[in-house]
C-alpha positions in Angstrom: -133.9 27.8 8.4 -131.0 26.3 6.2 -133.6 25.6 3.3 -135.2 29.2 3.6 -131.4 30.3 3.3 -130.6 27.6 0.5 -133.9 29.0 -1.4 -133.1 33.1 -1.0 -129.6 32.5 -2.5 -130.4 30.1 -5.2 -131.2 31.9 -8.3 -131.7 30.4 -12.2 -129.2 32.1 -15.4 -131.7 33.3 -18.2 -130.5 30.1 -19.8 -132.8 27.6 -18.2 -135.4 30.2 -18.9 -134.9 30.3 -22.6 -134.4 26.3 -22.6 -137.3 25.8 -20.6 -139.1 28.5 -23.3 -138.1 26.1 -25.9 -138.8 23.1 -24.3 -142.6 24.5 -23.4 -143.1 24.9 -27.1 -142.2 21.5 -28.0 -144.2 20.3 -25.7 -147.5 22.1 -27.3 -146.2 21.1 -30.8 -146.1 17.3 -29.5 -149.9 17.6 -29.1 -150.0 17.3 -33.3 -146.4 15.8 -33.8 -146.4 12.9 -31.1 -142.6 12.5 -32.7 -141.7 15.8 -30.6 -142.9 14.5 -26.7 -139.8 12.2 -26.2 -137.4 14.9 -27.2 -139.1 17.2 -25.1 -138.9 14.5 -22.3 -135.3 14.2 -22.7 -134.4 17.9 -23.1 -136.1 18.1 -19.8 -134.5 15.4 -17.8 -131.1 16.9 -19.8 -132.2 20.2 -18.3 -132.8 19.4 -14.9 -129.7 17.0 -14.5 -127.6 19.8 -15.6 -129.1 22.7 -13.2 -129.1 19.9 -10.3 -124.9 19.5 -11.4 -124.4 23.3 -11.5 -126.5 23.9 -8.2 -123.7 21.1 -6.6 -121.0 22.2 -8.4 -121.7 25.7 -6.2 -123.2 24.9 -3.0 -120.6 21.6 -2.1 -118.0 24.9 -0.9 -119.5 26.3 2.1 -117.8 29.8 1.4 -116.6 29.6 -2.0 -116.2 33.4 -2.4 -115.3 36.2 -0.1 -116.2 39.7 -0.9 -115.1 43.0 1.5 -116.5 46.3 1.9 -113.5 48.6 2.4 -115.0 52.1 3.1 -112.7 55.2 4.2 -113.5 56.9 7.8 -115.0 59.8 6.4 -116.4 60.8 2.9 -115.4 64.2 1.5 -118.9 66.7 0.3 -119.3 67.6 -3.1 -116.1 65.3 -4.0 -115.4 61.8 -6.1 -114.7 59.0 -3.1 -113.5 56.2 -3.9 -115.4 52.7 -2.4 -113.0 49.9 -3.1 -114.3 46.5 -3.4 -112.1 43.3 -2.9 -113.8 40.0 -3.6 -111.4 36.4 -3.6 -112.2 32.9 -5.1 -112.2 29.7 -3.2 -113.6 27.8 -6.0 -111.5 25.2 -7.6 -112.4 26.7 -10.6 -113.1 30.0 -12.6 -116.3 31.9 -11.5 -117.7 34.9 -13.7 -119.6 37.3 -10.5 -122.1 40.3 -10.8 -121.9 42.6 -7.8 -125.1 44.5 -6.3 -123.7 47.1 -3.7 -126.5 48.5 -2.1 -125.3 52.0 -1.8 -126.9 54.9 1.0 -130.3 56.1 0.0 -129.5 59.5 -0.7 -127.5 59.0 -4.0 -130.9 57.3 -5.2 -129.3 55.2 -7.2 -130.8 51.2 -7.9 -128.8 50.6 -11.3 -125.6 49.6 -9.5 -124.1 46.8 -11.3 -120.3 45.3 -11.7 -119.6 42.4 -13.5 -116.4 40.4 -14.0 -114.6 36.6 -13.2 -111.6 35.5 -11.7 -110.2 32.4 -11.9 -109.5 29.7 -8.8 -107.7 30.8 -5.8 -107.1 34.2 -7.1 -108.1 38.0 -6.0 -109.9 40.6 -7.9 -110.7 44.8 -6.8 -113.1 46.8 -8.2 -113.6 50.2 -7.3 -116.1 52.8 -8.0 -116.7 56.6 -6.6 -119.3 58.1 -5.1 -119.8 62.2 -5.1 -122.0 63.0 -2.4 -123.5 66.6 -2.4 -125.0 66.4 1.4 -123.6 66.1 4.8 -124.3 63.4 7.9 -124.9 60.1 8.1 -124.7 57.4 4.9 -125.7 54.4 5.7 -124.4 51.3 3.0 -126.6 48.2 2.6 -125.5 44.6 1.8 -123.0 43.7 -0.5 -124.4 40.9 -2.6 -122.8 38.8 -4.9 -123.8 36.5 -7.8 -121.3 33.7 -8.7 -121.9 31.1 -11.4 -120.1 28.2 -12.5 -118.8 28.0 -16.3 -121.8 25.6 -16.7 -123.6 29.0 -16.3 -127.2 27.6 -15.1 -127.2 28.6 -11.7 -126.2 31.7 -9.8 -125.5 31.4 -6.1 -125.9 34.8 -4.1 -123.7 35.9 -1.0 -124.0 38.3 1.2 -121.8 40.7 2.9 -121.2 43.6 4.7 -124.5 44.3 6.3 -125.4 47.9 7.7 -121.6 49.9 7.3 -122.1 53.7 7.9 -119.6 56.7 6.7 -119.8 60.3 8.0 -119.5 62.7 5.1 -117.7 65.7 6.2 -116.9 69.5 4.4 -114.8 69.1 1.5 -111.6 68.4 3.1 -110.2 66.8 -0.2 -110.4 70.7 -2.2 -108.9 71.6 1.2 -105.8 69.3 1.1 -105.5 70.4 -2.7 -105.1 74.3 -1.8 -103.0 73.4 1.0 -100.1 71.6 -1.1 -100.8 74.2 -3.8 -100.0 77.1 -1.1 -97.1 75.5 -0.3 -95.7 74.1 -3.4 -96.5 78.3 -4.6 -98.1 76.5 -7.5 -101.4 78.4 -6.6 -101.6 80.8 -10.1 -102.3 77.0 -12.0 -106.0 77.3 -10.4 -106.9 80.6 -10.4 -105.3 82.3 -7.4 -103.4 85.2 -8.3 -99.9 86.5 -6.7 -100.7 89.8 -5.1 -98.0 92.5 -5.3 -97.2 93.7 -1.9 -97.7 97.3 -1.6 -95.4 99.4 1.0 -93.9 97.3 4.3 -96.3 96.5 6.7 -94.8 93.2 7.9 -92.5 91.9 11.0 -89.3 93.0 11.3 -86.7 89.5 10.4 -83.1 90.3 11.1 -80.4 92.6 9.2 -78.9 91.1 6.3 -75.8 91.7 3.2 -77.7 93.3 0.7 -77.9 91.1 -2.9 -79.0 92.2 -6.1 -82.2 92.6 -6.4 -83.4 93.6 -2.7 -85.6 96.8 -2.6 -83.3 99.6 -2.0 -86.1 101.2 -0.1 -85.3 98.3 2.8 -81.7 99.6 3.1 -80.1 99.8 6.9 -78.1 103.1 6.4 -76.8 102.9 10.0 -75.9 99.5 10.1 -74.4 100.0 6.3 -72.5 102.5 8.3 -71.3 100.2 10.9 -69.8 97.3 8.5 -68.8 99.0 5.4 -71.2 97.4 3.2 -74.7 97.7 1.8 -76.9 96.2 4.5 -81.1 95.7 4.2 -83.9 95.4 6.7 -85.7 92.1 6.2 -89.6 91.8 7.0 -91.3 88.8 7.6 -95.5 88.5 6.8 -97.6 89.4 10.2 -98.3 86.4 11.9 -101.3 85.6 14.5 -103.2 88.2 13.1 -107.2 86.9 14.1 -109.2 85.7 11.4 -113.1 84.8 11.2 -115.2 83.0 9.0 -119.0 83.8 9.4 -121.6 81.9 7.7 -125.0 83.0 7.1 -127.2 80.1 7.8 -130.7 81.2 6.8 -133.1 80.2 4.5 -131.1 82.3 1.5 -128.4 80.3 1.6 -130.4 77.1 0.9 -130.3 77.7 -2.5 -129.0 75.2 -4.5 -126.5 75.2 -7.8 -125.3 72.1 -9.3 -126.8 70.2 -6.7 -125.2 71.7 -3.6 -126.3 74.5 -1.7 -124.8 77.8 -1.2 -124.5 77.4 2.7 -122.4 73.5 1.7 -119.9 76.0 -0.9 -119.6 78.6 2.2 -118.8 75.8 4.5 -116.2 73.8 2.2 -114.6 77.1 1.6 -114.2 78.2 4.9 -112.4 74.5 5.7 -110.5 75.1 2.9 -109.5 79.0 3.3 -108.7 78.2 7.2 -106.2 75.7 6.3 -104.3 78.3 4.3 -104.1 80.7 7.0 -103.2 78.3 9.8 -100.4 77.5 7.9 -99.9 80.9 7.4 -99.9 81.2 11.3 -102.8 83.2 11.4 -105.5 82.5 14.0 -108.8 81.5 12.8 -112.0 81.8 14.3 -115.4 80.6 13.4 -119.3 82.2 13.3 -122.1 80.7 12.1 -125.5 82.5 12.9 -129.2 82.7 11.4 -132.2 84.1 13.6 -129.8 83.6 16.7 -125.8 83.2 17.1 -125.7 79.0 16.4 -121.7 78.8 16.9 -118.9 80.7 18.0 -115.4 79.6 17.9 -113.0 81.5 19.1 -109.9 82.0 17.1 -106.6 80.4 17.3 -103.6 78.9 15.7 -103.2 75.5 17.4 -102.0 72.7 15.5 -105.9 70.8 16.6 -107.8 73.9 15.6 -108.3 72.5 12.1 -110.3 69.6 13.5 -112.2 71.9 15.9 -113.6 74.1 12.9 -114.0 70.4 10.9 -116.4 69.1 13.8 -118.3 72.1 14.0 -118.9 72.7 10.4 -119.8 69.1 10.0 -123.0 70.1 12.4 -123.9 73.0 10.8 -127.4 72.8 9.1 -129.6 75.5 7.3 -132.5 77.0 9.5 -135.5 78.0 7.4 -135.5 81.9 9.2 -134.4 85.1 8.2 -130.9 86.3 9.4 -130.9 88.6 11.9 -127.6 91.1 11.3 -128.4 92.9 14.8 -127.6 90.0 16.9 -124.2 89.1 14.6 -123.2 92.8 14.8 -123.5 92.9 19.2 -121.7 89.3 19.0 -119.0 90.5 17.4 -119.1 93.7 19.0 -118.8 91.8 22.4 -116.8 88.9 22.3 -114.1 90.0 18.8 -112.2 92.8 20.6 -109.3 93.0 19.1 -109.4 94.5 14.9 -110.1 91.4 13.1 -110.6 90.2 9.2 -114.3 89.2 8.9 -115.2 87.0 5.8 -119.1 87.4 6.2 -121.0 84.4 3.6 -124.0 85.3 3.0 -126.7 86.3 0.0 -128.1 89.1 -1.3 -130.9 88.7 -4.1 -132.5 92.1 -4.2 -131.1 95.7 -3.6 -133.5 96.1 -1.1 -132.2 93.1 1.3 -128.9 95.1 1.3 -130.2 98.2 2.3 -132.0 96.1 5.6 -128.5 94.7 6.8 -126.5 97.8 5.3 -126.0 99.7 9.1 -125.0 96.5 10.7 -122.3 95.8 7.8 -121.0 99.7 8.3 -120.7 99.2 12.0 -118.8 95.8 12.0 -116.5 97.9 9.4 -115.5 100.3 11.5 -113.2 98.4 13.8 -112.8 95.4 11.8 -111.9 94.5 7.9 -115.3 93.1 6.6 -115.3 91.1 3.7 -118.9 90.1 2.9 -119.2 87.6 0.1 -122.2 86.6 -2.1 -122.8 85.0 -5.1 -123.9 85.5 -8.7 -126.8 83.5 -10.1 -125.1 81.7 -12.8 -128.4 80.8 -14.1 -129.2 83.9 -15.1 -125.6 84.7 -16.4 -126.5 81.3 -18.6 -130.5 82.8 -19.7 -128.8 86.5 -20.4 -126.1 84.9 -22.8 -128.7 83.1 -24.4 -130.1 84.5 -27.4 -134.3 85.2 -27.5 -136.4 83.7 -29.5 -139.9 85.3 -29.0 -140.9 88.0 -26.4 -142.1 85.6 -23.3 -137.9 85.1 -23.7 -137.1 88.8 -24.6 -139.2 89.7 -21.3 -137.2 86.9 -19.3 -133.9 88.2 -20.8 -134.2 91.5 -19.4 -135.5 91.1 -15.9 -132.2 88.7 -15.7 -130.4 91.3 -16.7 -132.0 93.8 -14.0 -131.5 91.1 -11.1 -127.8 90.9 -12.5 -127.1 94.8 -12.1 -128.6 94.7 -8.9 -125.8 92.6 -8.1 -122.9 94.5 -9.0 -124.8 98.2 -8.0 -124.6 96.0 -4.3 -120.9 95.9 -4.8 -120.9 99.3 -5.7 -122.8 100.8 -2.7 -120.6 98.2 -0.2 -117.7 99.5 -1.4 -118.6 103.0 -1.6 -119.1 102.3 2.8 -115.3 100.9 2.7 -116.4 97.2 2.9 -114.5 95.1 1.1 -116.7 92.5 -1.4 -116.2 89.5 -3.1 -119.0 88.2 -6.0 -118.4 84.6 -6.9 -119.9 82.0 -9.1 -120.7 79.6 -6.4 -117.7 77.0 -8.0 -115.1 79.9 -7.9 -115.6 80.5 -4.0 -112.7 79.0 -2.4 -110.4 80.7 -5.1 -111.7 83.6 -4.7 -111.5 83.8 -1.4 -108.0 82.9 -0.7 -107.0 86.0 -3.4 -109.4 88.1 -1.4 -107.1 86.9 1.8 -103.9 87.3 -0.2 -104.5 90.6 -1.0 -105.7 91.9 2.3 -102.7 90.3 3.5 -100.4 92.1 0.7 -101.9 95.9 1.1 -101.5 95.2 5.2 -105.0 96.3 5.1 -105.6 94.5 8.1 
């Protein structure tokens, strides 16, 4: 077993293979030029004594290099993660190393390679990222690493870190990054707007001296009475007002753009969005359905709630069926009594899909503030904006733009019902979502 081990980890530098190359021809020279043969012999034995030196030189340490794996407890979807690599030299001497991670099968990737040295006793990290674009399971290989000597005949291979695993979860790193935005009020620097507030529809605060530059319209004329002094009425957001996110898990949102599909934007956006309004102090809620009602979450505003929705969108996978808007709307109907804001994600390619779901969406409108958002093709805003060539193009070109009104006469006819919409480049979701939620919030719509 040792010399099976001793033979799988024993490799040759192309050096001995271009010696030996050399050596070979001096050898079939020698045939006519006897005068070659004994300098062939002797580059040989050279050779040999030197790889047989190098081979000691490597194997007389039992471990003369250690090499870790440090992988995080969860990767983040359609993000860059970071995989940190820490390898450390026992060798009296300075090794050069090539590093061969064998990363999960689903990035498909067999080019990996990172080279580098480090001298004796010292430590060296290498790091490298990895953007997944699905969720579940990812399952990490061996770690292998090639060391040679600065003879630089030999390469001796170890191997670590066999069979590490890492979940990859909804995009909770564009979800911390909205969070600290929302709180830091830095929110305009990508993309989200600040929403005037139109007329008071917010908590009454407290009483308070009236400063320059407080709405006059907020003024307390009988406590102004009272002291003497200007005094104002001061209003605080509604808080714990219930909030859902409903995702559309049928076989249109399986479309993919930019190598994630439209279902893995709705779900990242809905982690992201239900951050903001927890912090907020809104309750959210969660409802994923396709043929049949998959999850239903009630809402809330605990502190552990985040996790909750994390967990179940983790889970959430696309059914190949058509949507059925009848069973959402007697769900809702059912279970959501109190008047709610619904964010429905879902798809709409053709006018005629619309029109199929259209008395559904007007009857969840009528106690509830429906937000149904769907998405623009953006590779047909990219073939419209290109120019045509010939008239296979010109024919292309137009049909885009046809499927592209469609879209915006679906916002039209939504809106014209009093549902509220939102169209979004599949990148822009989670922005434009949280202004959506802003300005509901602003116009006390809800």
């Amino acid at each position: 077993m040792r010399l099976i081990a001793f033979i799988k980890s024993l490799y040759f530098d192309l050096r001995v293979f271009y010696v030996l190359s050399a050596l070979v021809v001096l050898f079939l020279f020698s045939y006519w030029y006897h005068s070659l043969f004994p300098i062939a012999s002797v580059g040989m034995l050279l050779l040999g004594i030197a790889v047989l030196f190098d081979a000691i030189t490597l194997y007389k340490k039992k471990e003369g290099i250690s090499a870790t794996r440090k992988l995080p407890e969860k990767f983040s979807n359609s993000d860059v993660n970071e995989v940190p690599l820490q390898l450390t030299n026992r060798y009296p001497f300075k090794v050069a190393f090539e590093v061969i991670d064998e990363i999960p099968v689903q990035f498909q990737k067999r080019d990996f390679l990172k080279t580098g040295s480090i001298a004796a006793g010292e430590k060296t990290r290498i790091t490298y990222g990895l953007r997944p674009v699905e969720r579940g399971v990812y399952t990490f290989g061996r770690l292998n690493v090639f060391v040679t000597s600065p003879v630089k005949l030999v390469k001796r291979r170890y191997v670590f870190d066999n069979g590490q695993a890492v979940k990859v979860y909804p995009s909770f790193i564009q979800m911390k990054k909205y969070a600290f935005l929302a709180i830091d009020n830095k929110l305009t620097q990508f993309g989200l707007k600040k929403i005037r507030r139109i007329g008071h529809t917010m908590e009454f605060e407290q009483i308070k001296d009236y400063v320059s530059g407080d709405d006059v319209r907020t003024i307390n004329w009988k406590a102004t009475a009272k002291r003497g002094d200007l005094m104002v009425n001061q209003f605080q957001d509604e808080k714990s007002q219930p909030i859902y996110s409903i995702i559309d898990a049928s076989r249109v949102m399986k479309m993919p753009f930019e190598g994630l599909t439209l279902l893995d934007y709705a779900i990242n956006s809905t982690l992201a969005f239900s951050n903001v309004a927890l912090k907020k102090n809104d309750k959210t809620g969660l409802i994923t359905f396709s043929n049949t009602i998959i999850n239903h979450l009630a809402a809330s505003s605990k502190k552990t709630h985040l996790n909750t929705i994390l967990e179940v969108l983790y889970s959430i996978q696309t059914r190949f069926l058509d949507s059925d808007f009848g069973r959402l709307y007697a769900e809702v109907k059912r279970k959501i009594t109190h008047r709610s804001l619904l964010l429905l994600y879902t798809n709409f390619e053709h006018e005629s899909a619309l029109q199929r779901q259209l008395p559904y969406l007007k009857g969840l409108a009528q106690k509830h503030v429906l937000v149904v958002i769907f998405f623009e093709n953006t590779e047909l805003t990219e073939l419209i904006a290109k120019k045509a060539a010939n008239t296979p193009e010109i024919y292309h070109k137009t049909i885009a733009q046809k499927m592209d009104y469609e879209k915006k006469r679906m916002v039209k006819e939504l809106e014209r019902h009093g549902i509220q919409t939102v169209l979004t480049k599949p990148e822009d979701l989670t922005v434009n979502t949280i202004n959506k939620y802003l300005e509901i919030k602003a116009r006390g719509i809800l």
